[in-house]
C-alpha positions, 0 to 999 in steps of 0.5 A: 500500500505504501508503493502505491501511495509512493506512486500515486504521488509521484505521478500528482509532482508528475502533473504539476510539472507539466502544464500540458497534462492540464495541471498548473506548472510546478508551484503554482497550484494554489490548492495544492499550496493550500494543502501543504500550509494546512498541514504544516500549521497543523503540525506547528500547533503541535510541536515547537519550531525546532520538533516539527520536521519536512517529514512531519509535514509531508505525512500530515499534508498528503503530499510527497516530499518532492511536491513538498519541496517544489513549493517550499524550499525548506521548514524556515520557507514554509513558516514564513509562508504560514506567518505572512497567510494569516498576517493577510487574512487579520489586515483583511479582517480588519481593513473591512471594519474599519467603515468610515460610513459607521459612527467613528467609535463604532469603527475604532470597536470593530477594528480593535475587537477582530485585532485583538481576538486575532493578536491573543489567538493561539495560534498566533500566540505559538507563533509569536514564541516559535519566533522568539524562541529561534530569534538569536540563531535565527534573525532573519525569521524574526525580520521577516515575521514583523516586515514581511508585508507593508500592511499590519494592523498600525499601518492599516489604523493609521490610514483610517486615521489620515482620513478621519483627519482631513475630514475633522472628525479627529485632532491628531498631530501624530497619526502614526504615534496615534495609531500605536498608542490606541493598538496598546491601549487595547491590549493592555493587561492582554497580550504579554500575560498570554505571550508568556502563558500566564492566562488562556485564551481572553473572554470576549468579555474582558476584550470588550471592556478593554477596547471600550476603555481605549475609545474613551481615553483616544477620543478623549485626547483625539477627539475633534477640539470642538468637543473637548 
């Protein structure tokens, strides 16, 4: 039975490499891309950085190694691969809430309520020690982990911000500053109690209460002078 599987994924590497068997070229199978990072996030959440091997990984994805290796060139490849998928998912998650036709706190709620949930998950909380965990003999991951892409959560609320500005609804001399200081604001007490696993996962509640205290003490310093 294993010769036969052996085989039948050889013959899926066969395809891949051939445009003309109707498959995409060699890596460029989104699904099958797709297939291999679920598998490796699985075996990440399982084991630490250095635990999880190719080997692991190839078993949990289904795929063969040489299929494996046309899409990622090693584990360090495939993580940051991983790391950059789910940074892409939390900006969209968050450029979507944040709908300047909303009332300017209920836009501030959404946004930092799907940043934090998102921040204090597990799975990202994993990551972020994974990283922490290799930073010294490993600096270029780390690099790579906070620059990867030019949008993260600060530039994205900045943007918001430089748009509530020139329309006036807020009073801001330092947008970029702005932004940081509202992110902090809302996982205080949160983030470096579950980054250093002093509690589990966060209850929405206490999320909620967090984020409504920042609102109040942003528009507070930020809100339009009029109003202050």
């Amino acid at each position: 039975m294993t010769s036969a599987k052996s085989a039948q994924q050889e013959k899926s590497l066969q395809q891949e490499q051939h445009p003309s068997s109707g498959r995409r070229a060699a890596g460029e199978d989104p699904v099958k891309r797709e297939q291999i990072l679920e598998g490796a996030k699985r075996v990440f959440m399982r084991s630490n950085f250095d635990a999880a091997s190719m080997n692991d990984i190839t078993r949990e994805a289904s795929v063969s190694k040489g299929t494996l290796y046309v899409y990622f060139e090693n584990k360090e490849d495939l993580f940051e691969a991983l790391i950059a998928r789910e940074r892409s998912r939390i900006v969209s998650s968050i450029k979507q809430s944040l709908n300047d036709i909303e009332p300017i706190e209920e836009a501030l709620h959404d946004f930092a309520v799907t940043l934090v949930t998102s921040i204090t998950s597990d799975y990202t909380i994993r990551a972020m020690r994974t990283v922490l965990g290799v930073i010294d003999r490993m600096p270029r991951l780390a690099q790579r982990f906070f620059t990867a892409t030019p949008e993260n959560g600060y530039t994205v609320l900045k943007a918001y911000l430089d748009q509530q500005m020139a329309s006036g609804t807020l009073s801001i001399d330092d947008t970029e500053l702005a932004a940081k200081q509202f992110i902090e604001l809302c996982m205080a007490g949160l983030f470096k109690g579950r980054l250093f696993g002093m509690c589990d996962a966060i209850p929405a509640e206490q999320i909620e209460k967090n984020v409504a205290s920042a609102i109040r003490v942003f528009m507070a310093a930020y809100g339009p002078r009029v109003a202050r």
